[in-house]
C-alpha positions in Angstrom: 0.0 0.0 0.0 2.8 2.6 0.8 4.7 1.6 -2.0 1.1 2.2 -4.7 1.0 5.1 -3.0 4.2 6.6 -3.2 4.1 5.6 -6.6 1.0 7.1 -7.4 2.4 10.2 -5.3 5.4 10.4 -7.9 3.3 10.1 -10.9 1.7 13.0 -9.9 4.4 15.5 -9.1 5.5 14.4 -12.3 2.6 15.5 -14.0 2.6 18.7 -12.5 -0.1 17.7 -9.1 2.4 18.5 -6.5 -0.4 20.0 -4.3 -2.3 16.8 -4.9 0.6 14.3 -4.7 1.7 16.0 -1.4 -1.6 15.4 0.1 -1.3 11.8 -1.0 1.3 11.2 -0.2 1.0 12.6 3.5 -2.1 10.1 4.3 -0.8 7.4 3.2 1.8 7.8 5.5 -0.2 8.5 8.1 -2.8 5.0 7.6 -4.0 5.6 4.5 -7.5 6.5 4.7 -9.1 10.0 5.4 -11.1 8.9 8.9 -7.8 7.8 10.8 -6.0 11.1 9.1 -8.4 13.3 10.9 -8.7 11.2 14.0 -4.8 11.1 14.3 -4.3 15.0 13.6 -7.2 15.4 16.0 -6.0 13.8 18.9 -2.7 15.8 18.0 -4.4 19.1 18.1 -6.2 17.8 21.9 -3.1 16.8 23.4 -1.6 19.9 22.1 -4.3 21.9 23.9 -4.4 20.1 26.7 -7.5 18.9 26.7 -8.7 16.6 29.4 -10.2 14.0 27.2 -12.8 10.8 28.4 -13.9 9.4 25.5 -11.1 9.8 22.7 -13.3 10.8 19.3 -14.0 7.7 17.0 -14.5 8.6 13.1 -16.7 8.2 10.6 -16.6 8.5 7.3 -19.9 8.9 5.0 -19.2 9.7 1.4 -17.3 13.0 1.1 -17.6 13.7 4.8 -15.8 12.4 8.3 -17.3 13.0 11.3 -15.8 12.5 14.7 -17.2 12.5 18.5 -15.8 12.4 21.5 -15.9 13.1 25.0 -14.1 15.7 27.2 -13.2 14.6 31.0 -16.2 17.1 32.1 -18.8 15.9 30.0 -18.5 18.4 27.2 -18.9 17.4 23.7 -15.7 16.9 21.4 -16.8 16.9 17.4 -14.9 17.3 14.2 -16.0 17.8 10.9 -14.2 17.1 7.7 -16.1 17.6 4.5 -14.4 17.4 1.1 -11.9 15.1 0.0 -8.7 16.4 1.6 -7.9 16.1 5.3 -8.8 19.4 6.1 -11.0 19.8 9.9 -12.8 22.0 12.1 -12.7 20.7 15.6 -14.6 22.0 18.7 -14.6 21.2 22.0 -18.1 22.0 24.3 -19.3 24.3 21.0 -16.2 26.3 21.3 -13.5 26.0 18.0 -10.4 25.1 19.0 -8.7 24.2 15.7 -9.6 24.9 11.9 -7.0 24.0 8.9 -5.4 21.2 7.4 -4.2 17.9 8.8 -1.3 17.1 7.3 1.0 19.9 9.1 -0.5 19.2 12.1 0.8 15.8 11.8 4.4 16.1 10.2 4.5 18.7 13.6 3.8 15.7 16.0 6.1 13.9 14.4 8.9 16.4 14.5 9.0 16.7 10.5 9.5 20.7 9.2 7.3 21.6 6.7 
């Protein structure tokens, strides 16, 4: 699977899809699929904001669209939302945003990579 899509990844740069080929690229090294992107850059971004977490959020992804809920020590509410096709997400804890942008970065961060 990494090696298809690191292949894949090349072909595109090649043909002039860098933005795409980077995105690509970046989830498949991350798991491969767009529900554990967002659920990995999302439990990034609440550790990073130090938020007391219960119930860590569980994805799901319907067509076009992941969706994510959790739970925060206190009770309140934990839910991201990624529409589109690229790991992009807006995360908010008890109705309040904490985070909005893309995944990717917030990923190669945790894992000490410079953009």
């Amino acid at each position: 699977m990494v090696v298809w899509g690191a292949a894949l990844g090349l072909a595109l740069a090649a043909s002039g899809c860098s933005q795409v080929a980077s995105e690509i690229e970046g989830a498949t090294a991350y798991g491969g699929d767009r529900a554990s992107t967002v659920r990995s850059a999302t439990i990034d971004v609440l550790l990073d904001r130090a938020v007391a977490v219960r119930v860590w959020p569980g994805c799901i992804e319907t067509g076009k669209q992941v969706r994510c809920t959790g739970t925060t020590a206190d009770g309140a509410a934990i839910v991201v939302e990624s529409p589109g096709t690229s790991p992009t997400l807006t995360i908010t804890v008890g109705g309040k945003q904490v985070f909005s942008g893309e995944a990717i970065p917030v990923l190669d961060a945790a894992a000490g990579k410079s953009s």
